[in-house]
C-alpha positions as protocol buffer text, in pm:
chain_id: "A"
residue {
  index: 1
  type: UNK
  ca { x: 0 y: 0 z: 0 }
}
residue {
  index: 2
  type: UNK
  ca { x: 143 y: 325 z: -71 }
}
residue {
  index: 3
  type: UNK
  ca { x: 208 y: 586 z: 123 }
}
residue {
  index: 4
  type: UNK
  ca { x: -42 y: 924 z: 107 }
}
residue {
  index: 5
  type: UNK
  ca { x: 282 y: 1118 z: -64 }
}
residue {
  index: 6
  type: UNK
  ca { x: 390 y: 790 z: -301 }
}
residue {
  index: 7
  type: UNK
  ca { x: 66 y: 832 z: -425 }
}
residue {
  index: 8
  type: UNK
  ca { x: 47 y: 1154 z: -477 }
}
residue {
  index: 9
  type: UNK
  ca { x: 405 y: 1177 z: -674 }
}
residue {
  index: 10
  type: UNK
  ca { x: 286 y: 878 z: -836 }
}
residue {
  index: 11
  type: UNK
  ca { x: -48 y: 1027 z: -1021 }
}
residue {
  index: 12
  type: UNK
  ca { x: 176 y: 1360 z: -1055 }
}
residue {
  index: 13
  type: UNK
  ca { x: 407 y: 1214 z: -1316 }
}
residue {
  index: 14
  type: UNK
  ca { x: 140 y: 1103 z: -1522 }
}
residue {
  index: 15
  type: UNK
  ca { x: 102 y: 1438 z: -1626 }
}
residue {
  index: 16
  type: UNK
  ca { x: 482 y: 1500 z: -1734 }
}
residue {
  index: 17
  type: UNK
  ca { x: 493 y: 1500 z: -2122 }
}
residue {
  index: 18
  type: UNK
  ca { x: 854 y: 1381 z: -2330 }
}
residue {
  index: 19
  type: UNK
  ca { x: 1023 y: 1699 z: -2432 }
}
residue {
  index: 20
  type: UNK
  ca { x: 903 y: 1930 z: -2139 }
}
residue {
  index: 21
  type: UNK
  ca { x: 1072 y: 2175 z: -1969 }
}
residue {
  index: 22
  type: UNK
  ca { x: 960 y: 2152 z: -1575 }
}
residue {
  index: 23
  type: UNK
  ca { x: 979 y: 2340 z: -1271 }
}
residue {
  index: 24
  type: UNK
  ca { x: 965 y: 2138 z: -929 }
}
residue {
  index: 25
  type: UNK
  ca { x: 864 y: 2345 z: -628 }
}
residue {
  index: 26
  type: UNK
  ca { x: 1031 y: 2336 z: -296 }
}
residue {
  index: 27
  type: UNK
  ca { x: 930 y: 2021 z: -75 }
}
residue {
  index: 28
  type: UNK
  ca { x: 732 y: 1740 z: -218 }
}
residue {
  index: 29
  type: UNK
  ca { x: 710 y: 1854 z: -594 }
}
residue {
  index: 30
  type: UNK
  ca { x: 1118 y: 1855 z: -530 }
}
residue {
  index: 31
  type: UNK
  ca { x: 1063 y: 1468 z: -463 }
}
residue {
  index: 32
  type: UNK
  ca { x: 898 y: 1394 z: -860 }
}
residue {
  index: 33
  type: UNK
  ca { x: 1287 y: 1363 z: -947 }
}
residue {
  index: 34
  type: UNK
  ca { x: 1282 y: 1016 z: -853 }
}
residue {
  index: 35
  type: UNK
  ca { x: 923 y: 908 z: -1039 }
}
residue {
  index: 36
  type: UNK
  ca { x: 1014 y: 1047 z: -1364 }
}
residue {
  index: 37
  type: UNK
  ca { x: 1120 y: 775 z: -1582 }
}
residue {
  index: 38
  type: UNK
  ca { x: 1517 y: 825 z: -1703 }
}
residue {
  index: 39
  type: UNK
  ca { x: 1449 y: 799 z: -2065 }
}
residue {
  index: 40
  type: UNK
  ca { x: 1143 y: 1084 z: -2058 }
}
residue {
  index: 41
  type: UNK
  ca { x: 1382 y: 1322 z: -2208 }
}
residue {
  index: 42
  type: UNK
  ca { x: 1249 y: 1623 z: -1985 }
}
residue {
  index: 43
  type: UNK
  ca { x: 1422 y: 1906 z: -1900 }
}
residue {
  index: 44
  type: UNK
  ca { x: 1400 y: 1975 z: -1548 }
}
residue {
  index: 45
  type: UNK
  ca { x: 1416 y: 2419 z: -1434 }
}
residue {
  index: 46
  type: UNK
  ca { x: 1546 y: 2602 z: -1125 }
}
residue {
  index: 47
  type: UNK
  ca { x: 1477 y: 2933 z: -1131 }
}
residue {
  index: 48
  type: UNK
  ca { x: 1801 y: 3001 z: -1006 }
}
residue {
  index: 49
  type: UNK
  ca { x: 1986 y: 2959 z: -1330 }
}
residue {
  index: 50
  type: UNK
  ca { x: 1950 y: 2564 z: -1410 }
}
residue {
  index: 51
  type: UNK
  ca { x: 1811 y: 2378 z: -1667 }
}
residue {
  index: 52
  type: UNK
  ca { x: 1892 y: 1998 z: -1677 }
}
residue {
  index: 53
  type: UNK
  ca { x: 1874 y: 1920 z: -1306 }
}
residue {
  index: 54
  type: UNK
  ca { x: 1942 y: 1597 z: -1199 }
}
residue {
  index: 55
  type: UNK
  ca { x: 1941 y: 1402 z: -857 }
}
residue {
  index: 56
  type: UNK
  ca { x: 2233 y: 1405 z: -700 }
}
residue {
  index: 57
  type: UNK
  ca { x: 2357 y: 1079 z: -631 }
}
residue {
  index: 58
  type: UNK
  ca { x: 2416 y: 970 z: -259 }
}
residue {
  index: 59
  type: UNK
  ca { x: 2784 y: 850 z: -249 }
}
residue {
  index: 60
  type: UNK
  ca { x: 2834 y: 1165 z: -506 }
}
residue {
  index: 61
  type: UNK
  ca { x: 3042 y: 1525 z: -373 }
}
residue {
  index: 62
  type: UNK
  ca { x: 2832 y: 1795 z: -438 }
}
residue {
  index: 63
  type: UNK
  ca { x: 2927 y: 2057 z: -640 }
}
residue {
  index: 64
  type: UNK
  ca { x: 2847 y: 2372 z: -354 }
}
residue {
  index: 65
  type: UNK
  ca { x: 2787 y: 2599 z: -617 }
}
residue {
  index: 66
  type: UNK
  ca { x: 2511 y: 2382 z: -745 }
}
residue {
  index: 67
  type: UNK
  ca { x: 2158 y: 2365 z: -568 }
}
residue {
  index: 68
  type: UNK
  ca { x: 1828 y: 2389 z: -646 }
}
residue {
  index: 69
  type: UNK
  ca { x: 1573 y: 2669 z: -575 }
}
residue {
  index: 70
  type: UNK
  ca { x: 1492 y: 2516 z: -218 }
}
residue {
  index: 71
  type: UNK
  ca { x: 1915 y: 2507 z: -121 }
}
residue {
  index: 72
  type: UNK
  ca { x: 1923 y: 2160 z: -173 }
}
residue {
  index: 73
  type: UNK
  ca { x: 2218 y: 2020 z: -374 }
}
residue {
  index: 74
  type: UNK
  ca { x: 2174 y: 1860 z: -739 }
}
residue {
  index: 75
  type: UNK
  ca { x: 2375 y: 1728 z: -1011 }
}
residue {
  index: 76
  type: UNK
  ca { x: 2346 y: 1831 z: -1371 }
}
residue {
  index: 77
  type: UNK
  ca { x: 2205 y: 1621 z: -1651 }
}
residue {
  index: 78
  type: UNK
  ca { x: 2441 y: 1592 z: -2021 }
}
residue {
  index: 79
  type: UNK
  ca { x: 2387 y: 1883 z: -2178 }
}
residue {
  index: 80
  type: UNK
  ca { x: 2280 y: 2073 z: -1880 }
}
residue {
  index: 81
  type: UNK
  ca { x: 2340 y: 2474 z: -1861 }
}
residue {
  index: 82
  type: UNK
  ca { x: 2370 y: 2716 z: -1597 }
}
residue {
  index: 83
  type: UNK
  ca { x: 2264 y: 3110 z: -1627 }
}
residue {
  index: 84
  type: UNK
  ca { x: 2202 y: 3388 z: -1406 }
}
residue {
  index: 85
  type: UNK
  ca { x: 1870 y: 3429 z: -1229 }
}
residue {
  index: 86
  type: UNK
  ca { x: 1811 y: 3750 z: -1473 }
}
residue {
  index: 87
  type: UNK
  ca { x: 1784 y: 3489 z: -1793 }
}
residue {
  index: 88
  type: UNK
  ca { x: 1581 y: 3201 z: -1577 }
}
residue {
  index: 89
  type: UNK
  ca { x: 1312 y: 3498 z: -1486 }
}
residue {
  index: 90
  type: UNK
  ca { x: 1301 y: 3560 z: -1845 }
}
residue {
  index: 91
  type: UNK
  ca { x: 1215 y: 3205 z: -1954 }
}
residue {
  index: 92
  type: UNK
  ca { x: 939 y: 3219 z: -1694 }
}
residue {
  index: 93
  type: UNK
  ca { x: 827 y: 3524 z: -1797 }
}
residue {
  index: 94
  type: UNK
  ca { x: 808 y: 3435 z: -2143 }
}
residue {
  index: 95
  type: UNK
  ca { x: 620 y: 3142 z: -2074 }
}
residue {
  index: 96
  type: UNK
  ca { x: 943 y: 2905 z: -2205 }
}
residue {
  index: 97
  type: UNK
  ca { x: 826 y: 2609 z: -1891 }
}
residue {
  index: 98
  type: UNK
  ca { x: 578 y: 2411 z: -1947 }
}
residue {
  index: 99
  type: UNK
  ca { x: 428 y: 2301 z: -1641 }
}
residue {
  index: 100
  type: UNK
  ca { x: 526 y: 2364 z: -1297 }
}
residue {
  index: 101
  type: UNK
  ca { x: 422 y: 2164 z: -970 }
}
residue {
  index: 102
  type: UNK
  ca { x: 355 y: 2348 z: -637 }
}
residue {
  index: 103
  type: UNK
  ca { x: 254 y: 2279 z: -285 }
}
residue {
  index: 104
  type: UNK
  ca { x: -20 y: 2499 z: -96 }
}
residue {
  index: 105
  type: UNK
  ca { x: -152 y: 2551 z: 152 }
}
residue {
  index: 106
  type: UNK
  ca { x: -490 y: 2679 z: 49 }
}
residue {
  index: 107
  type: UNK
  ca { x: -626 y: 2585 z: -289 }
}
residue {
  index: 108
  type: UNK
  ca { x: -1038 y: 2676 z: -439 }
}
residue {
  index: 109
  type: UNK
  ca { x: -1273 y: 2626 z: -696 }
}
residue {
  index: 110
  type: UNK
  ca { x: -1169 y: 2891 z: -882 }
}
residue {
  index: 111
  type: UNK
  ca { x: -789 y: 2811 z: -902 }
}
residue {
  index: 112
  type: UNK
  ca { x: -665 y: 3044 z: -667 }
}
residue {
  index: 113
  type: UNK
  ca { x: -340 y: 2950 z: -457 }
}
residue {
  index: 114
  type: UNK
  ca { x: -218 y: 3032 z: -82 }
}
residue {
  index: 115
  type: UNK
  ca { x: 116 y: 2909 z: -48 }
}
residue {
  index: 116
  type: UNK
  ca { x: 373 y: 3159 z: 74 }
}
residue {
  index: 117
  type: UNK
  ca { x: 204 y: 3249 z: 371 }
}
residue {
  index: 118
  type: UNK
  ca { x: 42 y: 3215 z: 707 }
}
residue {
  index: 119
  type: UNK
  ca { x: -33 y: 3558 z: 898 }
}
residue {
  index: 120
  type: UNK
  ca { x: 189 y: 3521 z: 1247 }
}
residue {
  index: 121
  type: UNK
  ca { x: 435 y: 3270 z: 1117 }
}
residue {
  index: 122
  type: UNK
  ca { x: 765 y: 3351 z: 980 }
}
residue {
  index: 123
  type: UNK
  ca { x: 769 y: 3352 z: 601 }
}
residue {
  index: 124
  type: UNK
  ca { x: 1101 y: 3375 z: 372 }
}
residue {
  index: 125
  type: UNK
  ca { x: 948 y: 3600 z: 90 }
}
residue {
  index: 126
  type: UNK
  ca { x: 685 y: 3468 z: -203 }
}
residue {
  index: 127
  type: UNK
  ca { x: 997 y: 3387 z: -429 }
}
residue {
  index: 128
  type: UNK
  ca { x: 949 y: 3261 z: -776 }
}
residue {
  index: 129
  type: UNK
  ca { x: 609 y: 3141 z: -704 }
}
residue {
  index: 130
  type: UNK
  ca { x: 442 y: 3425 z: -769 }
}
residue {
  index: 131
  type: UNK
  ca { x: 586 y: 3434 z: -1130 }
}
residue {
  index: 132
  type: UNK
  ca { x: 548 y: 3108 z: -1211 }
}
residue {
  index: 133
  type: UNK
  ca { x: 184 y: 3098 z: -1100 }
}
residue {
  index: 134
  type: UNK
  ca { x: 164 y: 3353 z: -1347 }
}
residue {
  index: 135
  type: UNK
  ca { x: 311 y: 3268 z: -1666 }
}
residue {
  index: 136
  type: UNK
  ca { x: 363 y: 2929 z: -1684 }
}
residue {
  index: 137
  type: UNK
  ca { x: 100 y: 2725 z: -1932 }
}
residue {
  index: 138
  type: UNK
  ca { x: -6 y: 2490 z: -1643 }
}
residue {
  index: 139
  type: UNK
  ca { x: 27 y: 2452 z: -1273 }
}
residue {
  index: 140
  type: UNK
  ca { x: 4 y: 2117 z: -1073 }
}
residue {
  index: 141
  type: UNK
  ca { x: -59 y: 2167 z: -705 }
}
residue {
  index: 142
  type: UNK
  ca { x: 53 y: 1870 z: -469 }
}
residue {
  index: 143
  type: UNK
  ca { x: -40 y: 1888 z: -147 }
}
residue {
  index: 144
  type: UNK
  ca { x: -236 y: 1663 z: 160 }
}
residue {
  index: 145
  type: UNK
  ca { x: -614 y: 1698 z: 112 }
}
residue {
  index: 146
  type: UNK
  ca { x: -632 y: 1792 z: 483 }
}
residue {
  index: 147
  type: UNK
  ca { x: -395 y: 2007 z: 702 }
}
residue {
  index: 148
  type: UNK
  ca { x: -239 y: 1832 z: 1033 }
}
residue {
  index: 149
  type: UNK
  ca { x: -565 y: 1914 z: 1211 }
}
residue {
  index: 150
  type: UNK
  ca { x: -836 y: 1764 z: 966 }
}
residue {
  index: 151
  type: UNK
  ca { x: -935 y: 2112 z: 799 }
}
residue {
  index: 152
  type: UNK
  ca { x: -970 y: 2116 z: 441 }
}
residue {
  index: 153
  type: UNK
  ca { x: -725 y: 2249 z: 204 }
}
residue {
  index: 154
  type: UNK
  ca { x: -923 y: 2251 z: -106 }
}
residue {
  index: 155
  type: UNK
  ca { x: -1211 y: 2528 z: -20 }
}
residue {
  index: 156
  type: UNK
  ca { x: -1461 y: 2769 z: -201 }
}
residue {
  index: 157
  type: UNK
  ca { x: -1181 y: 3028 z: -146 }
}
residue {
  index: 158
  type: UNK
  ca { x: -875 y: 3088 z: -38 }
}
residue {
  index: 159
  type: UNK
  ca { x: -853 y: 3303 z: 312 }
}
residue {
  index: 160
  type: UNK
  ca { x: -478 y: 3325 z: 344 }
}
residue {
  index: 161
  type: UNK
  ca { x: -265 y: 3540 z: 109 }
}
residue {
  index: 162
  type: UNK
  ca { x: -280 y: 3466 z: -254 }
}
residue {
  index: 163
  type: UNK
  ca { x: 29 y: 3379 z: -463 }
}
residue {
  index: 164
  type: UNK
  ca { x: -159 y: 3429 z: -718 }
}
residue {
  index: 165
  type: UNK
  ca { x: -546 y: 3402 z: -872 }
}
residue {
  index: 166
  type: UNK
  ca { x: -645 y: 3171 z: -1128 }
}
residue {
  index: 167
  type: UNK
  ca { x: -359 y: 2989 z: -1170 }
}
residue {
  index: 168
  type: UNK
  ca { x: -408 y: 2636 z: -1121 }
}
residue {
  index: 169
  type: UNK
  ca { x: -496 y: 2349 z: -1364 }
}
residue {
  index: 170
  type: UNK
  ca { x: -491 y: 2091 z: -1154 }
}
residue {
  index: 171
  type: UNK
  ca { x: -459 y: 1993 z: -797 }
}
residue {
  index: 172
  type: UNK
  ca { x: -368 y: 1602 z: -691 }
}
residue {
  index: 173
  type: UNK
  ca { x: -388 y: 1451 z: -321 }
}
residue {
  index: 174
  type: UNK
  ca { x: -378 y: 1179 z: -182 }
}
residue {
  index: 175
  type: UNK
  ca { x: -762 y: 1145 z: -192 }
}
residue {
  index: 176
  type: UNK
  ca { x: -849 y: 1287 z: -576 }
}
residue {
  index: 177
  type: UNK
  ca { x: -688 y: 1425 z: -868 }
}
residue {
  index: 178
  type: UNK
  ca { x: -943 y: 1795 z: -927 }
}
residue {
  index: 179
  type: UNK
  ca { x: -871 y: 1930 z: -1268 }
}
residue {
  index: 180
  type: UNK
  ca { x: -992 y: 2368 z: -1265 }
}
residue {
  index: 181
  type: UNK
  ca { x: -1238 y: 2417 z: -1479 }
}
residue {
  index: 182
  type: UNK
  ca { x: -1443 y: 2749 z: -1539 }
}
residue {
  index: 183
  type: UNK
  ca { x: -1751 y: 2560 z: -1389 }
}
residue {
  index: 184
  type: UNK
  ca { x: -1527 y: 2483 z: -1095 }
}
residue {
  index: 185
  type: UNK
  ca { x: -1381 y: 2168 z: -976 }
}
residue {
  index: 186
  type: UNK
  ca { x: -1401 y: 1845 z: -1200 }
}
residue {
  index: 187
  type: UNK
  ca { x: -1260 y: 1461 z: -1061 }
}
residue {
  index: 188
  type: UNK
  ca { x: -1088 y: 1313 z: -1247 }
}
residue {
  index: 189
  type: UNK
  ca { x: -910 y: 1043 z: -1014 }
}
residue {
  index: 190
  type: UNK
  ca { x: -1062 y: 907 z: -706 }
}
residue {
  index: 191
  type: UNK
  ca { x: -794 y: 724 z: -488 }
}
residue {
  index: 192
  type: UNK
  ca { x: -843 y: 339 z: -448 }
}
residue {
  index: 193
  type: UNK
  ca { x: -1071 y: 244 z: -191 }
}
residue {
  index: 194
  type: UNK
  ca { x: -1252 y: 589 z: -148 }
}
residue {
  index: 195
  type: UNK
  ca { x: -1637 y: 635 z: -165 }
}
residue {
  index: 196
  type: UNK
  ca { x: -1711 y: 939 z: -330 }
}
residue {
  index: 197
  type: UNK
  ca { x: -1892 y: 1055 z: -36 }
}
residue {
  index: 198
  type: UNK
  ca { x: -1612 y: 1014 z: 198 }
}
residue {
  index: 199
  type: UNK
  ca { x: -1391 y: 1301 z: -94 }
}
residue {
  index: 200
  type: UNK
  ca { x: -1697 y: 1524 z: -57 }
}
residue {
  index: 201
  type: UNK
  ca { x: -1685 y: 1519 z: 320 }
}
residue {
  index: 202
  type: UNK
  ca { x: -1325 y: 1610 z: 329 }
}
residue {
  index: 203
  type: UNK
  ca { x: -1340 y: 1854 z: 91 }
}
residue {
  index: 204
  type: UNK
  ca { x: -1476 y: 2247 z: 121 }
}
residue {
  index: 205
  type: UNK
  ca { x: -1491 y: 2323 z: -232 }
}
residue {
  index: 206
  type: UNK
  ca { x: -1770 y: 2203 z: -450 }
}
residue {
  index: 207
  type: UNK
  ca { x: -1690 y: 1874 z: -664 }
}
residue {
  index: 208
  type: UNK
  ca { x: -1807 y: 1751 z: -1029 }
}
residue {
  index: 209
  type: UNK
  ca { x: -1779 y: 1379 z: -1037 }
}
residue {
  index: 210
  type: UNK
  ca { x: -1944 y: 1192 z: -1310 }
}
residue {
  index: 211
  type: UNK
  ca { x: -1878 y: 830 z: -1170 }
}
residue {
  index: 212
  type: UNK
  ca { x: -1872 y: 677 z: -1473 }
}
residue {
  index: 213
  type: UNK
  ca { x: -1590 y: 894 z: -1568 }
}
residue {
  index: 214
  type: UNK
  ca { x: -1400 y: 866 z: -1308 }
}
residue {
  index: 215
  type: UNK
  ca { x: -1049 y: 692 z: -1248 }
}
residue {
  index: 216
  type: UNK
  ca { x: -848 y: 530 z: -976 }
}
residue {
  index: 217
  type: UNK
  ca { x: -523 y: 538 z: -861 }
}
């Protein structure tokens, strides 16, 4: 059985395409390294001046001028180049990544995302999220369906801070996979083993589920 974060990462590389260029977000997005397949042929972004990020082996010395948007260190695929922050901005901006996946904390209906911030809690800056919630194509949120104390993450709308509105295409958990539509929120993906009434009862937001269109994973 796997975990509630296997199976999230699991149903998130579904939606990486051959020839992409992606952006992981800090935390578990940073973890899709090791789901991708080797011979996907994707090109993975930090936008601190990488393209062609890599794992970096265990038993391998890191290069300390090398690490990804979250400090962590990485290697660097064949082929891989390194730029300023000036030039990785611009490929943002000009909408050169493909899809980027983010954590939250809040998600809605309408595809707005809360993940910077929580008012009385310290807070390094919004970073690159707020561009990349902005320009990039399409936005996968991966996150737990519930916060530590049961609440719902995936509401009507978002009360904390927004990184930004109307950015997100789709949001997986561990419970559904909730593609943003301008009706609102359509399943997709309904984990193994959960009765559509248990998702609706965990979740804020209003769902579309057509049963007979409806996956597992």
């Amino acid at each position: 059985m796997p975990s509630d974060q296997e199976r999230i990462l699991a149903r998130a590389a579904r939606e990486i395409l051959p020839g992409q260029i992606i952006n992981l977000g800090i935390g578990l997005p940073q973890r899709l390294f090791h789901y991708m397949p080797e011979d996907q042929q994707v090109l993975v972004h930090s936008e601190n001046g990488i393209l062609g990020c890599q794992p970096l082996p265990d038993d391998a010395t890191p290069d300390y001028e090398m690490i990804d948007s979250g400090g962590a260190y990485i290697g660097a695929s064949p082929g891989a180049s390194v730029f300023d922050s000036a030039l990785s901005f611009a490929m943002i901006r000009r909408s050169r990544v493909d899809v980027t996946f983010m954590g939250a904390f809040e998600v809605d209906q309408q595809g707005n995302l809360a993940n910077w911030k929580i008012p009385g809690k310290f807070s390094p800056g919004i970073g690159g999220a707020m561009e990349l919630a902005q320009k990039v194509d399409k936005l996968v949120v991966l996150c737990s369906h519930n916060d530590k104390r049961g609440n719902p993450k995936i509401l009507q709308q978002c009360r904390l801070p927004l990184t930004a509105p109307n950015c997100v295409s789709l949001i997986i958990t561990e419970k559904a996979a909730m593609e943003v539509t301008d009706q609102g929120l359509k399943v997709i993906d309904i984990a193994e083993g959960l009765a559509v009434d248990e998702l609706r009862a965990a979740t804020e937001a209003d769902l579309m589920i057509d049963e007979s269109q409806v996956g597992r994973f």
